[in-house]
C-alpha positions in Angstrom: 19.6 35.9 31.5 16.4 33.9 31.3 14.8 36.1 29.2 17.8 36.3 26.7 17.6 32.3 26.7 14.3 32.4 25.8 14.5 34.6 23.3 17.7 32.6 21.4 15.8 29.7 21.5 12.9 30.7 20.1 14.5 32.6 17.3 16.5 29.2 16.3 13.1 27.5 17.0 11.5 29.9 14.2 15.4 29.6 12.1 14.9 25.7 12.1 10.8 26.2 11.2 11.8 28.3 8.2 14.4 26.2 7.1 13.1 23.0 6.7 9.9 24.5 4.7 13.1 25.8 2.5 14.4 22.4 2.3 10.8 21.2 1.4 10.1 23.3 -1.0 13.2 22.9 -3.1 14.0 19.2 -2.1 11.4 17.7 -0.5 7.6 17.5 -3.4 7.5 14.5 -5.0 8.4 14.2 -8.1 6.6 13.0 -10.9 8.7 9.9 -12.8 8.7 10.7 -16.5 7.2 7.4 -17.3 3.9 8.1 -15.5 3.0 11.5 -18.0 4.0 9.5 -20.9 2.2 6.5 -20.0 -1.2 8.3 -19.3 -0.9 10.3 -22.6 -3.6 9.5 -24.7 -2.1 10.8 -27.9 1.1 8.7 -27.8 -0.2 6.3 -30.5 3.4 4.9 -31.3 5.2 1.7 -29.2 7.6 3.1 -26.5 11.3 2.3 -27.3 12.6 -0.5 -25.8 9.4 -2.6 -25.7 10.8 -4.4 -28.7 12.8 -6.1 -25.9 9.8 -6.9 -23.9 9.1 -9.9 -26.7 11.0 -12.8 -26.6 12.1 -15.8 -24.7 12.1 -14.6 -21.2 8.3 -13.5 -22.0 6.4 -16.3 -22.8 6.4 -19.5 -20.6 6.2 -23.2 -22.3 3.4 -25.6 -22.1 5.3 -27.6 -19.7 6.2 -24.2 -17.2 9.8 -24.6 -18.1 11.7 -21.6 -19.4 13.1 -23.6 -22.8 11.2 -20.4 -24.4 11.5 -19.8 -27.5 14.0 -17.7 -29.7 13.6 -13.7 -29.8 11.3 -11.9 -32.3 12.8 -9.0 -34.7 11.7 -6.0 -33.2 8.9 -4.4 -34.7 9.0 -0.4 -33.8 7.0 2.1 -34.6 3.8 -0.4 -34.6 0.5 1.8 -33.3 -0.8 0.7 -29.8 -4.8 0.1 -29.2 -6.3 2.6 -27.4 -8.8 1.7 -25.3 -10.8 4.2 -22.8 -13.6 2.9 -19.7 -15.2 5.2 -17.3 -12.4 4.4 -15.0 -9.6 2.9 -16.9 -7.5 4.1 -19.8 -5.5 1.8 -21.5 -3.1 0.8 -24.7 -3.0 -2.9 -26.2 -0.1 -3.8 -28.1 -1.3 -5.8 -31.1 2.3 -7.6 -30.7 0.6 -10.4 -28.6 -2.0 -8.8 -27.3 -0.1 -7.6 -23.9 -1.4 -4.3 -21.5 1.2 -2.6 -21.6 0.1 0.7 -20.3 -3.2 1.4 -17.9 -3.6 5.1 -16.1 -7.0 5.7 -13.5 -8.6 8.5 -14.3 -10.3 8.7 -10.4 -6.9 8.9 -9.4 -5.2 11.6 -10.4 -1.1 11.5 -10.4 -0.8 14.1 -7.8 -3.0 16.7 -6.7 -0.9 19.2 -8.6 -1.5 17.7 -12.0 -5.4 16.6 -11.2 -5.3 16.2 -15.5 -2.7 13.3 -15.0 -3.9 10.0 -14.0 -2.1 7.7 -12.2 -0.1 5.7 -14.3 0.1 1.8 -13.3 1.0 0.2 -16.1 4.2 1.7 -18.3 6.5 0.1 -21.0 8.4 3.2 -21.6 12.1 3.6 -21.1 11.7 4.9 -17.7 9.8 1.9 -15.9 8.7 -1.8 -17.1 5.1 -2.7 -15.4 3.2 -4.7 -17.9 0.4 -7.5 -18.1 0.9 -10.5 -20.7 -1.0 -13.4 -21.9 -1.5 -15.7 -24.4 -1.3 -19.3 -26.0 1.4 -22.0 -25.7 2.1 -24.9 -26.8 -0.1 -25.5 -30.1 -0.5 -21.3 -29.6 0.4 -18.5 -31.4 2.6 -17.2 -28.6 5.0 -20.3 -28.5 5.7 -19.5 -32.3 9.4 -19.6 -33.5 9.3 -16.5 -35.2 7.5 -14.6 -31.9 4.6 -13.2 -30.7 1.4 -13.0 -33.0 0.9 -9.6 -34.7 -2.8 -9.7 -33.9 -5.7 -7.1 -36.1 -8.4 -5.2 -34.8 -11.3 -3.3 -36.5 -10.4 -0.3 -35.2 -7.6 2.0 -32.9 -9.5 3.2 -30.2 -12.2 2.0 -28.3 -14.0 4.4 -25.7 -17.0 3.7 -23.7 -19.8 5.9 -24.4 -22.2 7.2 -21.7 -24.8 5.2 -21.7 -23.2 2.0 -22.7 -22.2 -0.6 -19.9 -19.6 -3.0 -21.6 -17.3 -2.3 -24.1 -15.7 -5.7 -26.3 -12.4 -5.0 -27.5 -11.5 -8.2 -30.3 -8.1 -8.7 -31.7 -7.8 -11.6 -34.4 -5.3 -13.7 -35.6 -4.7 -16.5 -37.8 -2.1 -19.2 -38.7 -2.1 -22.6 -39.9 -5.9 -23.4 -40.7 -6.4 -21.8 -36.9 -8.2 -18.6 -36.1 -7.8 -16.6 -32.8 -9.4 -14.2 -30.9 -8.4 -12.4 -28.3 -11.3 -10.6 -26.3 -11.7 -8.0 -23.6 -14.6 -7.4 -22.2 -14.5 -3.9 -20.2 -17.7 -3.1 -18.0 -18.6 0.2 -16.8 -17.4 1.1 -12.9 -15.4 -2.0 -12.9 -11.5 -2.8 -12.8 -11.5 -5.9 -13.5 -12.1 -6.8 -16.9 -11.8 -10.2 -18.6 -9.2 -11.5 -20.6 -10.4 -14.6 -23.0 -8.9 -16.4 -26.1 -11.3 -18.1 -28.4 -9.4 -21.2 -30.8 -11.3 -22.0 -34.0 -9.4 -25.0 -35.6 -10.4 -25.4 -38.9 -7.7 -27.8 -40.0 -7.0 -31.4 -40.1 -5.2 -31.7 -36.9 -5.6 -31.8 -33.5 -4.8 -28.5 -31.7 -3.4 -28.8 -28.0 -2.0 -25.8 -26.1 -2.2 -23.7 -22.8 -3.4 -20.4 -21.7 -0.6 -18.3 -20.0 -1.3 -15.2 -18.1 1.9 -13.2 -16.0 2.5 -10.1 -14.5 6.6 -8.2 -15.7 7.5 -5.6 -13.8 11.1 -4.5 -13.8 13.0 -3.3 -10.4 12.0 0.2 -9.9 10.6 2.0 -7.1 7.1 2.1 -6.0 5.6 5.8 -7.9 2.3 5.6 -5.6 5.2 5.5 -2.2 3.7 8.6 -0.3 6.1 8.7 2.8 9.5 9.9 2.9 10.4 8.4 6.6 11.3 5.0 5.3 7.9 3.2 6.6 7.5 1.9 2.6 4.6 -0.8 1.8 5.1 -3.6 0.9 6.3 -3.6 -3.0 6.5 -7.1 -4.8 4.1 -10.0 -6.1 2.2 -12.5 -3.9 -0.2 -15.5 -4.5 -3.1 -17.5 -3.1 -2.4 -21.4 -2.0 -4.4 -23.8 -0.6 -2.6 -23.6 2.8 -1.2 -20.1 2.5 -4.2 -17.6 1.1 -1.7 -14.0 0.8 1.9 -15.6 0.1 4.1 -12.7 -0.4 7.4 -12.9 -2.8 9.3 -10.7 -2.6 11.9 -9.4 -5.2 14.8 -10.7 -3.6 13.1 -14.4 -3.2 13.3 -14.0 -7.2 16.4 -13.3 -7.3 17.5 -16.6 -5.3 15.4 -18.8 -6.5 12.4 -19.5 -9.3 9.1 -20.2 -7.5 6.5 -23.0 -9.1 3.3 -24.2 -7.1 0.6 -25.9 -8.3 -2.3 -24.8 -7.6 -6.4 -24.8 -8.1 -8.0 -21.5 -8.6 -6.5 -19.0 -6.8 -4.9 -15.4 -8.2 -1.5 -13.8 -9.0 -0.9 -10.4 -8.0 1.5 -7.7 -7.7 1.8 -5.6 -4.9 2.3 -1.3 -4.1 1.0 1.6 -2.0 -2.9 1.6 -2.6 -2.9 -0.3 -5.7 -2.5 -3.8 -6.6 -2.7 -5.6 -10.3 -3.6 -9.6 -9.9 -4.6 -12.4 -12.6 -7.3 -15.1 -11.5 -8.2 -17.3 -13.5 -10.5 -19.8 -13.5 -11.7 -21.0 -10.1 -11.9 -25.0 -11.3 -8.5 -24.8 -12.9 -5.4 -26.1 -11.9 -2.1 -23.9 -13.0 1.0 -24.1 -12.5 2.4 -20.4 -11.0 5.8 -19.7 -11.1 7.8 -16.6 -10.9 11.2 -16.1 -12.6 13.6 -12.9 -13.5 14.1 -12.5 -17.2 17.7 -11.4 -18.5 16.8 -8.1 -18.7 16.2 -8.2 -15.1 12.5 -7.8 -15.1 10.5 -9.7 -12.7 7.6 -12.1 -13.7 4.6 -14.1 -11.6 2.2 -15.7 -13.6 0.5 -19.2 -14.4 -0.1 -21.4 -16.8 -3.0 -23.2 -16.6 -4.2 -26.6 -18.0 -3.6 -28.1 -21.2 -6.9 -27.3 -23.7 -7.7 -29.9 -26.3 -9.8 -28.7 -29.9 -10.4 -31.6 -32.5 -10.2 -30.7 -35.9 -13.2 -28.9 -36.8 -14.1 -27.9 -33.5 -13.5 -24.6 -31.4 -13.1 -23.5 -27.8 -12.7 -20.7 -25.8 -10.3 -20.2 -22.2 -10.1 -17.1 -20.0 -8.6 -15.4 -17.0 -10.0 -12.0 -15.2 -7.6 -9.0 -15.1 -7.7 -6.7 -11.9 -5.6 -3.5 -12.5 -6.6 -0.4 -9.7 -6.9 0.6 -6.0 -6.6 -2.1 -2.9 -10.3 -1.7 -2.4 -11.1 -4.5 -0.5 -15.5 -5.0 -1.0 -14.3 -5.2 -5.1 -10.8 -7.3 -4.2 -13.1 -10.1 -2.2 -15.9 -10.5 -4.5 -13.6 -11.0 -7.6 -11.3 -14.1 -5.6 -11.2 -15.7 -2.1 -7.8 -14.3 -0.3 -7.5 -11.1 -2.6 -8.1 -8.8 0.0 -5.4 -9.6 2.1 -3.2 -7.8 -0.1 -4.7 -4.3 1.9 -2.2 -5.6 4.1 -2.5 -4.4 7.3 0.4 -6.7 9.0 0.3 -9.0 11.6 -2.4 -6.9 13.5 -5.1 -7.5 10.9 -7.6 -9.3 13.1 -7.7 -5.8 14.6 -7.7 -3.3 11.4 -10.3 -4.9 9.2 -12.9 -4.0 12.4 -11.3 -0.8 12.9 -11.5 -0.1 8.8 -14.9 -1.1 9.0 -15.8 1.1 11.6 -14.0 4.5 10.0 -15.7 4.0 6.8 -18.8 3.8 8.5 -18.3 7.0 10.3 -17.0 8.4 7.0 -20.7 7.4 5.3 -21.9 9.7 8.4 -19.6 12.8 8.1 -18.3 12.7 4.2 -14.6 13.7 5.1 -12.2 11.5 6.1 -10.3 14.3 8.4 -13.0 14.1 10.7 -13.6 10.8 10.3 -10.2 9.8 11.7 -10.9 12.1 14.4 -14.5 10.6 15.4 -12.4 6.9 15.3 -9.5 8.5 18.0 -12.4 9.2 20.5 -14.1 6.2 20.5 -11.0 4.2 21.1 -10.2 6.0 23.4 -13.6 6.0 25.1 -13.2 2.0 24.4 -10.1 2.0 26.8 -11.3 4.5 29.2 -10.7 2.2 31.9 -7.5 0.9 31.3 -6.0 4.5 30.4 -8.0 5.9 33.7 -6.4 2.9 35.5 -2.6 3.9 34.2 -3.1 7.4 35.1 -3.8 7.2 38.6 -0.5 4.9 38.8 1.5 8.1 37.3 -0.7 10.4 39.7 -0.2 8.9 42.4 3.7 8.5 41.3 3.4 12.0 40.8 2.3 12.6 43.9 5.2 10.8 45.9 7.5 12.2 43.7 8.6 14.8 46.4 9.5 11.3 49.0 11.1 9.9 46.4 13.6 12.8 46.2 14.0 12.7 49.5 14.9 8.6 50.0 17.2 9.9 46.7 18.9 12.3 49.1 18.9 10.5 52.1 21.0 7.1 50.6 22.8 9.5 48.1 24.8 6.6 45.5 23.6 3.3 47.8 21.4 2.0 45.2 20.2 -1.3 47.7 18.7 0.7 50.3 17.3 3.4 47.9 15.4 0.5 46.3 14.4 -1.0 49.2 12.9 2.6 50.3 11.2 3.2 46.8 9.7 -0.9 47.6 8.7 0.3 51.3 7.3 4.0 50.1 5.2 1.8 47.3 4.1 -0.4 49.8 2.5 2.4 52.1 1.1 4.3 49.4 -0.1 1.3 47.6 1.4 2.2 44.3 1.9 -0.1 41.7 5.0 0.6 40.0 4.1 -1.5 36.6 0.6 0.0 37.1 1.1 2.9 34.6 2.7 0.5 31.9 0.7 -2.4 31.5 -2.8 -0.7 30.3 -0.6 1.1 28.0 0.7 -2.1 26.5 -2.9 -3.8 26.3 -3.7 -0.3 23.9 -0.3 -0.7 21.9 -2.0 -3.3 19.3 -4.8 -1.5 18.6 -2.8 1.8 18.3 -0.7 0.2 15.9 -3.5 -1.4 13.7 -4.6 1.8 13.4 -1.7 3.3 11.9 -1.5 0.2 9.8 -5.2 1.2 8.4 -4.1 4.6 8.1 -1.0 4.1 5.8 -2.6 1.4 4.0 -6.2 2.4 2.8 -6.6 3.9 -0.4 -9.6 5.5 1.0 -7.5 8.4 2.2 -5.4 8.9 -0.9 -5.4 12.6 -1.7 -8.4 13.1 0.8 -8.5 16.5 2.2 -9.5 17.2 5.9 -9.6 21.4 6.4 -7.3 24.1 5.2 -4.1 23.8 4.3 -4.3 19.9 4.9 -5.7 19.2 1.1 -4.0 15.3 1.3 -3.7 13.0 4.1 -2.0 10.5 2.3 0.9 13.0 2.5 3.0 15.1 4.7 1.7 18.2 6.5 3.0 21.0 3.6 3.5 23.7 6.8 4.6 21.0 9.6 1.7 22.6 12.0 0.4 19.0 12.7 3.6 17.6 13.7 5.2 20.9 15.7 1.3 21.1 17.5 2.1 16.9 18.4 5.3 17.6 19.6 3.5 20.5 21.6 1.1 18.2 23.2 3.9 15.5 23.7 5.4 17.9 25.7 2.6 19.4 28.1 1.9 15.3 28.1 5.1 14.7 30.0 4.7 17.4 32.7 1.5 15.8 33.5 3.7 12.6 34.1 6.4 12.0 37.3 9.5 12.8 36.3 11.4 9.5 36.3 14.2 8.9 39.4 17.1 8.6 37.2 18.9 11.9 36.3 19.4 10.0 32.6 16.1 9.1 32.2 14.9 12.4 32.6 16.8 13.9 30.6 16.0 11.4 27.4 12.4 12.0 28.2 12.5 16.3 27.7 14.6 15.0 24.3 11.6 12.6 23.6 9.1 15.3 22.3 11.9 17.1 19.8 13.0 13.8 18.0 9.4 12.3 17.4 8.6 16.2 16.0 11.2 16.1 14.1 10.5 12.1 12.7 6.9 12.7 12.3 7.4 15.9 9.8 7.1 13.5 6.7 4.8 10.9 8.5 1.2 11.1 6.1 -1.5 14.0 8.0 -4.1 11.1 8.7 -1.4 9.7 10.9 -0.2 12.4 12.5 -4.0 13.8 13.0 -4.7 10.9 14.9 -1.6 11.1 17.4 -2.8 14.6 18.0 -6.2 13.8 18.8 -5.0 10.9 21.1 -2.4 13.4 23.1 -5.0 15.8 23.4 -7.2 13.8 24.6 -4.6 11.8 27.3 -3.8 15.3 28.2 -7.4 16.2 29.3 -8.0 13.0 30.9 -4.9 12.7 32.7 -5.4 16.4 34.0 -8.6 15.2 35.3 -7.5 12.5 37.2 -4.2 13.9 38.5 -6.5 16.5 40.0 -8.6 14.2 41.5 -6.0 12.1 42.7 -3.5 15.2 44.7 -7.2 16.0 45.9 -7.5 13.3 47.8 -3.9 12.9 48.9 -3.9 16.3 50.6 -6.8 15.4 52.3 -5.5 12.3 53.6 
């Protein structure tokens, strides 16, 4: 009969294996949103339909950061977009007011399936809103009754050739005895670029307006989302303050209420797995931010900064610095104080900078980041050597008793007070501490989970591959061998442990190693690499010590 049961269960176990690949395969790849291959086209010259809409009042802030914006403009279809091409951004202007309104990243392809397909961040197709605006209000062009300026440029496309290490991109406009330019400057390597308008005012009057700079991006779901277990990133836009430098807010702040700070310096930004977009302007300038939801039901951070003043006759020139690309956190830091935080490892970040730090510097050593997360798992755990030593000579020793324990269990049968008062007396004699296997454990729990938190969040281990079939570990195990060989080593891990005194207990703990299998077959590789490497190495040490510690207690 046992032989039979065996054989059943591993047949269903091999059943189960084969149908969840199945389900995988047919339900489970992630799919590529239509928006991202149309956005990272190159030869779609022509404006997407529906960005038409994108112009108009809920756009383009006023001077005064009220939203008495003005009417509408007649859409203009069919206008060609600016192509512009970096080492490591690709990216269409719309001459209609000069907006980004489509940027892919060549370095990082879409998926590894379609390596020619670059990550699409910005799109203003019909799939997915996700767009980058500025301009000039009050005097300004952009604050026009009639709508955004139709700006001109000297050519279509602008590519950076090898050799060359900026690349100028001017659009022009003028109206009313005032020229403007609109300028990006693009250097090579970099993803941030600068964003400036120059005001030439050649006629008789004063000219008085504002720069405005704001991120639209419309409810959808977050295309760079790796995981399918529900653990998503953080998706929405954020800020810097004076008193709060990462200020998170979120889409459903927006939709209850309209945000305005004012504020010196500082950056805008706007928030998803691995990659973040973020306006900062001028570190000596105090804006107003705000964030709204247009009627289209688009959502919009941006500033406005201060008010410019040109005499007749004179000129002038204000500008902001774009950042559109991965949460890398040496580039975020250097460009504004603050924009680093938005690698946002959680409340445990005290811990996951150092322990970020540390796995890139074993990564400069070792070139892969498989092995890199591996080297990481043994030095934490040599780090808490003593306390994990400590907890398992609790459970040995636990262990050890655990035939006395079954028989105070059988003398007192149901009297729970004088079982306890056994367990207290049998504790006592053998001088086991009964919290003594828990608490190391808990003192490990935040660096543990700061480690998962560096894991899901760094960019660095996007589409990384480790060794065979693991080509991403950013992404779930294709096969499942990680998480079935985790529940494997969960499971040896547990017969190494006492078996607890409660019939209930016991029998939630054999269920333990099935349900975290079965939750950690979409958890990312990286993650799941690293809880294998930590049970294996429990296992070996608690082996170790358990030895040791029946060793001695049979000599006693």
């Amino acid at each position: 009969m046992d032989i039979q049961r065996s054989i059943l269960i591993v047949a269903l176990a091999v059943v189960s294996y084969i149908m969840v690949l199945k389900w995988n395969e047919d339900y489970g790849q992630p799919q590529m949103p239509p928006q991202a291959v149309a956005s990272t086209a190159a030869q779609s010259q022509s404006l997407p339909t529906g960005e038409a809409q994108g112009n108009g009042s809920a756009d383009v802030p006023s001077a005064s950061n009220q939203q008495n914006e003005p009417a509408s403009q007649v859409a203009a279809t069919g206008r060609a977009l600016i192509q512009v091409e970096t080492d490591v951004l690709k990216l269409a202007i719309d001459p209609q007011g000069g907006d980004v309104v489509q940027l892919a990243l060549p370095a990082y392809p879409r998926s590894l399936q379609n390596r020619d397909v670059p990550f699409a961040l910005f799109d203003n197709g019909n799939e997915r809103t996700y767009i980058a605006q500025s301009g000039l209000v009050g005097d300004g062009p952009d604050a026009r009754a009639s709508g955004r300026p139709l700006y001109s440029a000297e050519k279509q496309q602008y590519r950076l050739a090898d050799g060359q290490d900026e690349l100028v991109v001017e659009l022009k406009f003028s109206e009313a005895g005032v020229d403007y330019v609109k300028r990006f400057s693009f250097k090579r390597g970099d993803y941030a670029f600068a964003v400036s308008h120059r005001i030439a005012n050649h006629s008789d009057k004063p000219w008085n307006g504002n720069l405005f700079a704001q991120l639209k991006r419309d409810a959808s779901g977050d295309p760079s989302q790796t995981s399918a277990t529900g653990m998503a990133t953080y998706l929405g836009a954020a800020l810097w303050t004076a008193d709060e430098p990462y200020k998170k807010v979120p889409m459903g702040d927006m939709d209850d209420a309209n945000l305005r700070e004012t504020v010196q310096g500082g950056w805008v930004a706007w928030l998803q797995h691995y990659f973040v977009t973020a306006w900062v302007p001028s570190k000596d300038d105090t804006n107003q931010v705000s964030t709204r939801k247009d009627s289209q039901g688009n959502y919009i951070i941006g500033f406005v900064g201060p008010q410019l003043n040109v005499a007749a006759g004179a000129s002038a020139e204000t500008s902001a610095t774009l950042y559109a690309g991965p949460k890398s956190q040496d580039k975020l830091e250097a460009l504004s104080p603050g924009l680093e935080l938005t690698v946002d490892y959680g409340f445990l970040w005290f811990i996951a900078q150092p322990i970020f730090w540390l796995l890139q510097v074993i990564h400069s050593i070792l070139g892969n980041w498989g092995w890199s997360i591996i080297v990481l798992t043994v030095l934490i755990k040599l780090a808490f050597f003593p306390l994990s030593a400590a907890s398992y000579k609790s459970m040995a020793r636990m262990r050890a008793v655990a035939p006395k324990l079954q028989a105070l269990k059988e003398q007192y049968g149901d009297d729970r007070q004088k079982m306890s008062q056994g367990m207290m007396e049998l504790y006592k004699k053998e001088k086991i501490n009964p919290l003594g296997g828990c608490l190391p454990i808990l003192v490990q729990m935040p660096v543990f989970l700061a480690l998962y938190w560096t894991l899901l969040e760094s960019v660095e281990i996007r589409q990384a591959p480790w060794l065979g079939w693991i080509v991403d570990l950013s992404i779930k195990d294709p096969y499942f061998i990680l998480p079935i060989i985790m529940g494997a080593t969960m499971f040896f891990q547990q017969t190494l442990n006492p078996t607890p005194p409660d019939p209930m207990q016991a029998r939630v703990m054999k269920l333990m190693p099935i349900i975290f299998t079965f939750f950690f077959l979409w958890f990312p590789a990286g993650l799941v690499l690293y809880w294998v490497v930590n049970n294996v190495l429990s296992i070996a040490q608690q082996w170790y010590i358990n030895r040791k510690i029946e060793a001695a207690m049979n000599k006693a």
